[in-house]
Residue, then its C-alpha position, 0 to 999 in steps of 0.5 A: x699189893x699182896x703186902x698191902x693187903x696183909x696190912x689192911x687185915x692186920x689193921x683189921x685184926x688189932x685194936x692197940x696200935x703204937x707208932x714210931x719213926x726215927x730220931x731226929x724227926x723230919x716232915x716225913x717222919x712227923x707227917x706219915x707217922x701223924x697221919x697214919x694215927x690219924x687214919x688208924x684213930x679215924x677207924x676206931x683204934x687205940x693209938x699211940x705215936x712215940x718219937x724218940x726225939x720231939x716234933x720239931x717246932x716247925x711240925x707242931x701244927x699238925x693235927x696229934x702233934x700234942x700227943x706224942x709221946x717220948x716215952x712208950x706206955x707199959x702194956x701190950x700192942x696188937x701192932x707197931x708201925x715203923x716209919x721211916x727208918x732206914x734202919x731199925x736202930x733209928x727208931x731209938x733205943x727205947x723203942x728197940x728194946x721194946x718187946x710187947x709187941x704183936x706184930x710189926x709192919x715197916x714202911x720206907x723208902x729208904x735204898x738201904x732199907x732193913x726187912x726187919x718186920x712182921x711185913x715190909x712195905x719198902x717202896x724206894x720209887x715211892x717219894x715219902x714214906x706218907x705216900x705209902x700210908x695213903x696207899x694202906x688206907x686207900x686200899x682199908x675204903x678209907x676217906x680222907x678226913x681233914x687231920x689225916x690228909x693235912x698230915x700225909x700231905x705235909x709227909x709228901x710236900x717236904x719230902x718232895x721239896x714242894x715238888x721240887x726234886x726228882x722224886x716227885x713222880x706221877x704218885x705224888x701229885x696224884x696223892x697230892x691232890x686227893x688229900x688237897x680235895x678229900x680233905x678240903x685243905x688250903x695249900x696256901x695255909x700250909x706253904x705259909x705255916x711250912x715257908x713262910x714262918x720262920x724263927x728268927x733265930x734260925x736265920x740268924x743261925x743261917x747268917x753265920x752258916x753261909x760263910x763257910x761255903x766251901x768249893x771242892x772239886x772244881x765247884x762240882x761240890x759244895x759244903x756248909x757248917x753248923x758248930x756248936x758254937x753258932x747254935x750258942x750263939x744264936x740261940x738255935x737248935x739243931x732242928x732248925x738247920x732242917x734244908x740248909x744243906x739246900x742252899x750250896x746245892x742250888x749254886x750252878x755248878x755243884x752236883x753234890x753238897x755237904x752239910x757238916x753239923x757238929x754233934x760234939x766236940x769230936x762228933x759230925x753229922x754229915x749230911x749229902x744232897x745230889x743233884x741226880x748224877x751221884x749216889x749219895x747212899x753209897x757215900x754215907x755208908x761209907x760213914x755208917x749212914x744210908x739214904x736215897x739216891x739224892x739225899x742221905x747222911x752218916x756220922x764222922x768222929x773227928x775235929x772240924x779238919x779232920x771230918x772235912x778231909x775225910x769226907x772231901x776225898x771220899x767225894x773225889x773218889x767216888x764214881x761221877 
């Protein structure tokens, strides 16, 4: 709680403020970091959000989405917020290099979390990074306008997969319904814009994913490949494969699932999903990546076959 009110009088005491989250955005990177501009701009603040990559169409009706920026502006910030991350390095280059800065406070809920800010709010019981948010503003007597709730509400509903996974804990239904009623928001507008409105292209590009559902390990795990060659195909982008590694998750059986999505030629993104009884964190270490205990990712140099084995013994050999 100290750490949280250290927050509060840091907000209490800046005026500029910039905001960043890591590459690659996901609903909780684009909704905590959306949110607390929200909050921040709410209370009378400068703010300025930079995302190293842009808000994924899917994100793009969120309040202050129109906003953010690819570039950081030249001029000093009283603070910077950190979303996210993990690690520092995935908050991109532009933002490492960075250096007019007052103070930096990190917020996550990453088991491999850096403490790499002025103050760090490292929560790993805490189901999305927007959750943390909500706390600061909780404890700042801030309300919950309708742009701030919509934000934190979507951080906590994609991060939990509506509810869904073992993370979804007390706190997050709590939070869940204060932004639904502070905000007066309609859950049905949101599951519907989240759920319901899916580019065509992204099922199509999920048509020729599904055949390449592989077994291993007796059909305790499971994988599913994206290759650069299926995005030309079907006109997708790599943000569009955002739960795919869900569906070999879901088959009966498997506790462990494997999303192998091709970055280059040579060059695999490996994403690993657990049903609870695996530590997927200390399986992407391995491959210089980190996560949560359910979900978390690396990076494998290497053709389509050789990431595969590498990866498949990796997950024979680790600890069930």
């Amino acid at each position: 709680m100290e750490t949280i009110q250290n927050i509060v009088e840091a907000i209490r005491r800046s005026r500029s403020v910039l905001i960043t989250s890591h590459e690659g955005p996901d609903g909780d990177a684009v909704g905590s970091s959306l949110g607390m501009a929200a909050f921040l701009r709410a209370i009378g603040k400068e703010v300025t959000v930079h995302l190293a990559d842009p808000v994924p169409e899917l994100y793009r009706f969120l309040p202050g989405a129109e906003q953010v920026r690819s570039d950081i502006p030249d001029q000093d910030f009283d603070l910077a917020f950190v979303l996210d991350v993990g690690e520092f390095r995935r908050a991109g280059t532009q933002f490492g290099n960075f250096k007019r800065i007052g103070q930096t406070v990190n917020l996550d809920h990453h088991l491999t979390c850096e403490n790499f800010g002025s103050y760090n709010l490292i929560d790993e019981q805490a189901a999305a990074t927007g959750l943390l948010v909500w706390r600061i503003a909780k404890a700042y007597g801030f309300r919950a306008d309708h742009d701030t709730a919509l934000c934190l509400y979507v951080a906590v509903l994609t991060d939990t997969g509506s509810f869904r996974y073992s993370n979804a804990n007390r706190e997050a239904f709590e939070a869940a319904g204060e932004l639904l009623e502070q905000g007066g928001l309609n859950a049905w507008f949101v599951s519907e814009r989240l759920y319901e409105s899916q580019p065509r292209k992204r099922l199509e590009l999920l048509a020729q994913a599904l055949p390449t559902l592989e077994f291993i390990r007796d059909g305790q795990a499971a994988s599913l490949t994206v290759t650069l060659d299926m995005y030309a195909t079907s006109g997708a982008s790599a943000e569009l494969t955002d739960g795919f590694v869900n569906y070999p998750r879901s088959v009966a059986g498997v506790e462990v699932a494997i999303f192998f999505r091709q970055l280059e030629e040579k060059k695999y993104k490996v994403g690993f999903r657990s049903k609870g009884a695996v530590n997927v964190a200390a399986l992407a270490q391995a491959f210089g990546g980190g996560g949560h205990h359910n979900a978390a990712g690396g990076t494998v140099d290497g053709t389509l076959d050789e990431v595969k084995r590498i990866v498949y013994q990796a997950v024979h050999e680790a600890a069930w």
